[in-house]
C-alpha positions in Angstrom: 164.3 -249.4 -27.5 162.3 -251.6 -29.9 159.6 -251.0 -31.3 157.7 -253.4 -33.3 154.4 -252.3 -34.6 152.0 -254.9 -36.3 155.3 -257.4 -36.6 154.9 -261.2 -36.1 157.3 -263.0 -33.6 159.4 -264.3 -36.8 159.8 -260.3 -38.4 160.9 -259.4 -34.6 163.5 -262.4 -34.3 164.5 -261.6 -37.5 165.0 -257.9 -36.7 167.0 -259.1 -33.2 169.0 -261.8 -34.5 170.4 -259.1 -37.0 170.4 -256.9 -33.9 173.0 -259.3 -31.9 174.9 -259.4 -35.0 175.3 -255.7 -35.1 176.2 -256.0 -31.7 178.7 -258.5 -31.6 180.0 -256.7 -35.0 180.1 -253.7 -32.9 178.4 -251.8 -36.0 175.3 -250.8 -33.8 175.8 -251.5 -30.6 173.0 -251.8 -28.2 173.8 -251.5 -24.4 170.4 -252.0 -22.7 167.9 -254.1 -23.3 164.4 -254.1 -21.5 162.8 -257.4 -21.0 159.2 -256.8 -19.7 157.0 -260.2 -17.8 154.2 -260.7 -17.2 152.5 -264.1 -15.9 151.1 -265.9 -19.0 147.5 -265.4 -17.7 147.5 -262.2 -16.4 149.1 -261.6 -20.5 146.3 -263.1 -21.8 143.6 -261.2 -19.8 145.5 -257.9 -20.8 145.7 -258.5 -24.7 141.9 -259.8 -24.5 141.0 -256.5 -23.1 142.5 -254.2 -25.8 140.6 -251.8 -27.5 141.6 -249.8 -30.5 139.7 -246.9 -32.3 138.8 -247.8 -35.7 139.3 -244.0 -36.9 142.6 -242.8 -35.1 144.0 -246.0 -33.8 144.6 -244.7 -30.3 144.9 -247.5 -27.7 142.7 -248.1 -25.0 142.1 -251.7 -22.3 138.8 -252.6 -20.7 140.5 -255.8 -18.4 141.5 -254.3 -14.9 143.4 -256.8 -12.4 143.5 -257.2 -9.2 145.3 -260.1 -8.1 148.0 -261.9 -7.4 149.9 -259.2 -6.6 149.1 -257.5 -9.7 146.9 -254.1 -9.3 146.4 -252.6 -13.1 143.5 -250.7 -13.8 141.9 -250.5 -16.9 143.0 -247.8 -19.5 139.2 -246.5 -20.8 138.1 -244.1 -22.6 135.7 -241.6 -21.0 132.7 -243.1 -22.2 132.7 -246.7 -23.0 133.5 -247.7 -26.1 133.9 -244.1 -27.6 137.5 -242.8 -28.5 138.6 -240.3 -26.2 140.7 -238.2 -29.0 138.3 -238.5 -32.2 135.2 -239.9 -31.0 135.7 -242.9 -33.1 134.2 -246.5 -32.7 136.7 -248.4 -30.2 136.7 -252.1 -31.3 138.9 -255.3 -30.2 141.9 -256.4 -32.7 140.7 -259.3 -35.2 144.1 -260.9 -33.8 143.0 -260.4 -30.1 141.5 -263.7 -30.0 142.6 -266.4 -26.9 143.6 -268.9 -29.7 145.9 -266.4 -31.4 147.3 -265.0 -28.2 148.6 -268.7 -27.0 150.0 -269.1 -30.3 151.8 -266.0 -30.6 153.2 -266.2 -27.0 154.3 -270.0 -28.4 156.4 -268.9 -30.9 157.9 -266.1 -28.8 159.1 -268.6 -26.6 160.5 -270.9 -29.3 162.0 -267.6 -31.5 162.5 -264.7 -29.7 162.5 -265.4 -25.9 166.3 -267.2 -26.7 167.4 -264.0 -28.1 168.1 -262.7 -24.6 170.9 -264.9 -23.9 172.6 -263.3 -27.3 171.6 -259.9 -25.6 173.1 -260.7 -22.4 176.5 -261.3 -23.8 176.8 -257.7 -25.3 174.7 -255.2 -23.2 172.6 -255.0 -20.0 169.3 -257.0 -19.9 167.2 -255.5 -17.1 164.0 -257.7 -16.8 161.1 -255.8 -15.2 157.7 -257.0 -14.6 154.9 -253.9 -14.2 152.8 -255.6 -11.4 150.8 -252.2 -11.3 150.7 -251.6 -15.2 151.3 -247.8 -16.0 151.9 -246.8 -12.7 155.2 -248.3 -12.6 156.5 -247.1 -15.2 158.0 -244.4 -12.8 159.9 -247.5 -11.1 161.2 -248.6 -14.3 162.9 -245.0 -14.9 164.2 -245.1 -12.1 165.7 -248.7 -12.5 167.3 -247.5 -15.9 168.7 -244.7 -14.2 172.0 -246.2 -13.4 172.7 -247.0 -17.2 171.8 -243.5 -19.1 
């Protein structure tokens, strides 16, 4: 696994390209690679719903969904907009805007999205898309069973 905290879409496909190189090299070779989807929309919706604590930085999301097949219910904190861990003030991202969302999901498609293709020629590339949020996390487990 990944993990990319407060990277933008150019870090990341710099971090993957040299990835695939390691890969194809053979000097770190990844065999699995998770590629999560989610329709654009139901994205947006999502990452316009995060909440963060201004003290702790613990993660919360206000936006529950129920449609289109997709059933995720909202990850709150006990009492609205008061962190659950430190009590702290929970506040949207400055970079949580609609405006910044569409453009970061543009340049994923342009830089990083084509990166699976590289991946696909050295390891596994099991796309999942979480229609029920956290609670199918269990199904994705069980997916990635086969390759542990």
């Amino acid at each position: 696994f990944f993990f990319f905290k407060q990277k933008t879409a150019y870090e990341i496909s710099a971090c993957l390209v040299g990835s695939e190189m390691c890969i194809r090299d053979r000097h770190f070779p990844v065999h699995l690679v998770i590629n999560c989807l989610l329709k654009e929309d139901i994205l947006i919706e999502k990452l316009l719903g995060r909440r963060v604590c201004e003290n702790c930085s613990a993660n919360y999301n206000v936006c529950g969904i129920l449609r289109d097949g997709y059933d995720m219910e909202p990850l709150s904190s006990k009492k609205e907009g008061v962190c659950d861990k430190c009590g702290g003030k929970l506040v949207s991202r400055q970079d949580d805007t609609e405006e910044t969302i569409k453009a970061r999901l543009r340049e994923y498609e342009t830089k990083t999205a084509p990166l699976l293709q590289a991946f696909k020629q050295f390891s596994e590339v099991v796309t999942f898309e979480p229609r029920r949020g956290v609670k199918d996390y269990p199904s994705l487990l069980s997916q990635l069973q086969k390759y542990l």
